[in-house]
LODO-673660 format. One record per residue (C-alpha): residue in three letters; y, z, x; residue number from 1. Coordinates in steps of 0.25 Angstrom, whole numbers, plus 5000, padded with zeros to 4 digits. Layout:
<rs>
  fidren     Y     Z     X  kolkol
     ala     Y     Z     X     NUM
...
</rs>
This chain:
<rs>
  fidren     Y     Z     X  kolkol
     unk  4536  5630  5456       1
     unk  4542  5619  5466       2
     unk  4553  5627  5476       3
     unk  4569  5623  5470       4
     unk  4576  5617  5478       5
     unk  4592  5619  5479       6
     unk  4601  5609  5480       7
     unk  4616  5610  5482       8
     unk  4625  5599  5483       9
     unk  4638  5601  5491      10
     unk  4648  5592  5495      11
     unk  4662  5600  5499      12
     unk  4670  5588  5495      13
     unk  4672  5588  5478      14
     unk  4669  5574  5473      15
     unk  4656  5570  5479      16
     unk  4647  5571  5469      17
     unk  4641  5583  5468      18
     unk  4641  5588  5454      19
     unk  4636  5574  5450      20
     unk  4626  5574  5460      21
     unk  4620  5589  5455      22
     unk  4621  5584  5442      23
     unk  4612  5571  5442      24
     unk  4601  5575  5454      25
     unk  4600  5587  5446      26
     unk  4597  5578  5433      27
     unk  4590  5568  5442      28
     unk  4581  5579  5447      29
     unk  4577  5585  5432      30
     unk  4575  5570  5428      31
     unk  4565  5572  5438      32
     unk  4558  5584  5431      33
     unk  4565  5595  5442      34
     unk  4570  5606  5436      35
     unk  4585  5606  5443      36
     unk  4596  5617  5441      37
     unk  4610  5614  5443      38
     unk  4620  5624  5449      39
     unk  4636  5622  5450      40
     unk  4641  5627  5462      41
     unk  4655  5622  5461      42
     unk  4667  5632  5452      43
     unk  4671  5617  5446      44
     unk  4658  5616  5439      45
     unk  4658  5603  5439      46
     unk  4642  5602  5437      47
     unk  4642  5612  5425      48
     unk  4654  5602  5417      49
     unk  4646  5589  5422      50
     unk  4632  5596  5414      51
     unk  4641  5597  5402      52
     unk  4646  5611  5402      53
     unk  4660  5608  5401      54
     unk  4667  5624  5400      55
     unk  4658  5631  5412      56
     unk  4669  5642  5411      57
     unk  4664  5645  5399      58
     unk  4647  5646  5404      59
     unk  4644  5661  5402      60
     unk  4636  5659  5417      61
     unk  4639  5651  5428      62
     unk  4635  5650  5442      63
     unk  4644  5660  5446      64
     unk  4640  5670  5437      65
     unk  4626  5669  5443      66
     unk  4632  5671  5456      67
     unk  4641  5683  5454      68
     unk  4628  5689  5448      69
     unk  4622  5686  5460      70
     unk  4632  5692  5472      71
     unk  4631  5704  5459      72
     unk  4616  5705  5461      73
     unk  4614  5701  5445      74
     unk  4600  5695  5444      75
     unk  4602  5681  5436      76
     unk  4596  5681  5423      77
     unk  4585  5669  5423      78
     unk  4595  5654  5418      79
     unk  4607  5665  5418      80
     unk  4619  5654  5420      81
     unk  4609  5641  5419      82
     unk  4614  5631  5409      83
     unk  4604  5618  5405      84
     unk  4607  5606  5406      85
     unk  4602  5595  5397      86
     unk  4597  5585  5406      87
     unk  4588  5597  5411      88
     unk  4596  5602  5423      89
     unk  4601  5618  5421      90
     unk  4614  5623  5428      91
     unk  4622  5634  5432      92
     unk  4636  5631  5430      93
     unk  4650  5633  5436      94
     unk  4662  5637  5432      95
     unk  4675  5640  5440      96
     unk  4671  5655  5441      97
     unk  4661  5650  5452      98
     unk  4675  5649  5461      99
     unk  4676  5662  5459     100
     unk  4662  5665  5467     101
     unk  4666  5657  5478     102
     unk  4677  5670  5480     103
     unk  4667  5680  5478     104
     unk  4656  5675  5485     105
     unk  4665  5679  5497     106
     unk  4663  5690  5496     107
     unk  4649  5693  5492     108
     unk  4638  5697  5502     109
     unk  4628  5686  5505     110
     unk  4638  5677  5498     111
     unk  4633  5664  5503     112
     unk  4617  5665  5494     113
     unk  4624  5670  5481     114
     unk  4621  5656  5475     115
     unk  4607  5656  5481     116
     unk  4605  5669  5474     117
     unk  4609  5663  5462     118
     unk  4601  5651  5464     119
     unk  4586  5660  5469     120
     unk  4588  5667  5454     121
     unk  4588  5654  5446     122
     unk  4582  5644  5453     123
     unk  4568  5646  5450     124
     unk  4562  5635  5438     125
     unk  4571  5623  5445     126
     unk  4567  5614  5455     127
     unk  4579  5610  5460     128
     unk  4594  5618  5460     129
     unk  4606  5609  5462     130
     unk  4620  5613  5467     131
     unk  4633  5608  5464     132
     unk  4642  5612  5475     133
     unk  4656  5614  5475     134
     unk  4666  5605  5484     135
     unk  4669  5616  5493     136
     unk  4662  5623  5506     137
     unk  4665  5636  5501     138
     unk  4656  5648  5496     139
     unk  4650  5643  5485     140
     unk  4645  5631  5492     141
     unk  4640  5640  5503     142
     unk  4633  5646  5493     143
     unk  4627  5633  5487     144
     unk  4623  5629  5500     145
     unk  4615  5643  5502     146
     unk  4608  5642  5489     147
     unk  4602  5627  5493     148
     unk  4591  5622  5499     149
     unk  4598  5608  5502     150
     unk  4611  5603  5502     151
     unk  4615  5587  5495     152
     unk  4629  5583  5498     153
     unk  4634  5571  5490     154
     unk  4644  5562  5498     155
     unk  4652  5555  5491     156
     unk  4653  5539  5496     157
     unk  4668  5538  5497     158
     unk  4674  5544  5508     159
     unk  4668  5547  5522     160
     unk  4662  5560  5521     161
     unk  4659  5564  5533     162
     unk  4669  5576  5536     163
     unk  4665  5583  5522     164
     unk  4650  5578  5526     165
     unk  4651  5586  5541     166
     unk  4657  5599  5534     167
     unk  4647  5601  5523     168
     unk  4634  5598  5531     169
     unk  4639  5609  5542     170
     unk  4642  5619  5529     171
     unk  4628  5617  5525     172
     unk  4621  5617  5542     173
     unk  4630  5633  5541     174
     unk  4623  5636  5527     175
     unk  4610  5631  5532     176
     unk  4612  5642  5546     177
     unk  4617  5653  5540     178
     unk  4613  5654  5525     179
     unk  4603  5645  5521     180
     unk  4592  5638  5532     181
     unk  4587  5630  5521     182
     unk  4598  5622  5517     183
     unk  4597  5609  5521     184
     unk  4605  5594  5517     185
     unk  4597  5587  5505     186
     unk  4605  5575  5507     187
     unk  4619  5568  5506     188
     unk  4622  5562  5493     189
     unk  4632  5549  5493     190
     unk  4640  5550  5480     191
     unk  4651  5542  5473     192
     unk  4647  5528  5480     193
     unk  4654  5516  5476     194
     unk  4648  5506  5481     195
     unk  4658  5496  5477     196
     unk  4666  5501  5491     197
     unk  4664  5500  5505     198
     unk  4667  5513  5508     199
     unk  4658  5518  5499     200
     unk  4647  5510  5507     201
     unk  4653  5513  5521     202
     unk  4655  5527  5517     203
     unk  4639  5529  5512     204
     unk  4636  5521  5526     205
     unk  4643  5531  5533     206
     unk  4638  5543  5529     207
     unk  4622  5538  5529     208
     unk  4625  5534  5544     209
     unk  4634  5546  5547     210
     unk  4623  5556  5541     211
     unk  4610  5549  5537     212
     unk  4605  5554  5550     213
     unk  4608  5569  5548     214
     unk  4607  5570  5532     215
     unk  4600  5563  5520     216
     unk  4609  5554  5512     217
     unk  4603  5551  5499     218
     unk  4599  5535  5499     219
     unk  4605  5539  5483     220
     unk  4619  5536  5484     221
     unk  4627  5538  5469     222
     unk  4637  5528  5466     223
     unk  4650  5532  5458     224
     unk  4649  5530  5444     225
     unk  4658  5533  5433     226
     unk  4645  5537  5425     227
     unk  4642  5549  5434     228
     unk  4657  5556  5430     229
     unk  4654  5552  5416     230
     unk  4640  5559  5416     231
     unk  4646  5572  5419     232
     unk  4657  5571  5409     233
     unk  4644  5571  5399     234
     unk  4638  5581  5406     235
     unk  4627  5574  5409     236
     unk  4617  5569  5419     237
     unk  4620  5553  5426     238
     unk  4606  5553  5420     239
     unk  4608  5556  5406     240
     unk  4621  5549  5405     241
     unk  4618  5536  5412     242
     unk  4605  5534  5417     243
     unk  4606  5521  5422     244
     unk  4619  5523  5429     245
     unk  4619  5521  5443     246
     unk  4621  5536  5446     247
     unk  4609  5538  5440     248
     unk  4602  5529  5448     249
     unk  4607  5536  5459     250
     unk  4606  5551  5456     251
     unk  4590  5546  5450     252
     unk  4590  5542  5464     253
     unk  4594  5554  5472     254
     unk  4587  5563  5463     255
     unk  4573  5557  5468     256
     unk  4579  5558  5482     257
     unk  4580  5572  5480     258
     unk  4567  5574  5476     259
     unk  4563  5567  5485     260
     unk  4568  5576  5497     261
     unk  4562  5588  5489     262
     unk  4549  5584  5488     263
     unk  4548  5580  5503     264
     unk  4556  5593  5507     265
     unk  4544  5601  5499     266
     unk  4533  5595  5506     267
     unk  4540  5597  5519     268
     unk  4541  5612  5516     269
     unk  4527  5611  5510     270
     unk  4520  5606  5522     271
     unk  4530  5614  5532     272
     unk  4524  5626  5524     273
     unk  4510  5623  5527     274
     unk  4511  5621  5541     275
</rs>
């Protein structure tokens, strides 16, 4: 069974993209016959009412009742709190008792791998686990971070955002020294482009200047689209809902990227392995 990779996509600043972004590669990447589990890490649930499951207080298990069972030493029963999704993804949903956690997990030995706990006891069967952050630098994030092998950021293209940029990539350099030495940046994802505006242009020619040296940013860049918000209000897939939208195009797009970047990290590892 090929080794699942973990995914979490974090941006601090709410607004950028994420949810959209977790949604579609992660339909992108079962379109591709990859068995993907989705994971919403954010107390708004966001992803979970995007998928179609419009009353998440009402869920019976969410992700933070995985977690509490966890910091409680409560094996997890196998799919205990796994929803499935239509278009093939599965989930573990959020509701505004994961804010909550973020209190409790202050206090909790070892408080930073809760969700990579959670994570190691369900993971197996899927070749690719995706995280929806929440816009904050807090514990739950940390802990999103901890539970990943790889970190994507999506920008979005109109502001500058180098400030927000600086402080997120030296949150993760800490995670990566003091928690988890695998983490590394999968890449940086430009969001919400119009490219009707000049800024949106000078903004995405920035930030591949600024940064293309130090990190990958994508060559996919999703343009804003009133069909991307409408999807989710369906909760559905850009795929299912328009598939010839240019959202599509793009998320089709950074799908194969990522495999891309997954095949050549396996055969690095592969032939670090043999030597």
């Amino acid at each position: 069974m090929p080794q699942c990779k973990v995914i979490a996509i974090v941006n601090q600043k709410g607004g950028v993209g994420k949810t959209t972004t977790t949604l579609n590669l992660g339909a992108g990447l079962v379109g591709q016959g990859k068995r993907v589990l989705l994971v919403d890490a954010d107390p708004q649930g966001d992803l979970t009412t995007a998928l179609g499951w419009r009353e998440p207080e009402r869920l019976p298990a969410t992700l933070s009742t995985l977690m509490e069972k966890v910091i409680q030493e409560v094996p997890l029963q196998e799919k205990e709190g796994i929803l499935h999704h239509e278009e093939g993804m599965d989930l573990i949903p959020a509701n505004l008792e994961l804010s909550g956690m973020e209190l409790t997990l202050v206090s909790v030995m070892n408080r930073e791998n809760v969700l990579r706990e959670c994570l190691r006891q369900v993971k197996d069967g899927y070749d690719y686990v995706l995280i929806d952050g929440m816009p904050s630098l807090g514990m739950l994030t940390i802990n999103s971070l901890a539970a990943a092998d790889s970190v994507m950021i999506p920008v979005q293209a109109h502001y500058l955002p180098a400030k927000a940029m600086t402080q997120l990539i030296r949150t993760v350099n800490k995670v990566k020294r003091g928690i988890n030495p695998r983490l590394s940046i999968e890449g940086v994802l430009v969001t919400l482009v119009d490219v009707r505006t000049n800024l949106a242009k000078e903004t995405v020619k920035v930030l591949r200047e600024g940064y293309g040296d130090m990190l990958k940013i994508y060559q996919t860049e999703v343009p804003i689209a009133v069909s991307a918000a409408e999807a989710t209000t369906e909760g559905k897939s850009i795929f299912s809902y328009n598939k010839d939208s240019t959202v599509a195009a793009a998320y089709g797009s950074l799908t194969k990227e990522v495999l891309k970047d997954g095949e050549r990290q396996r055969h690095q590892t592969h032939t670090a392995i043999e030597r």
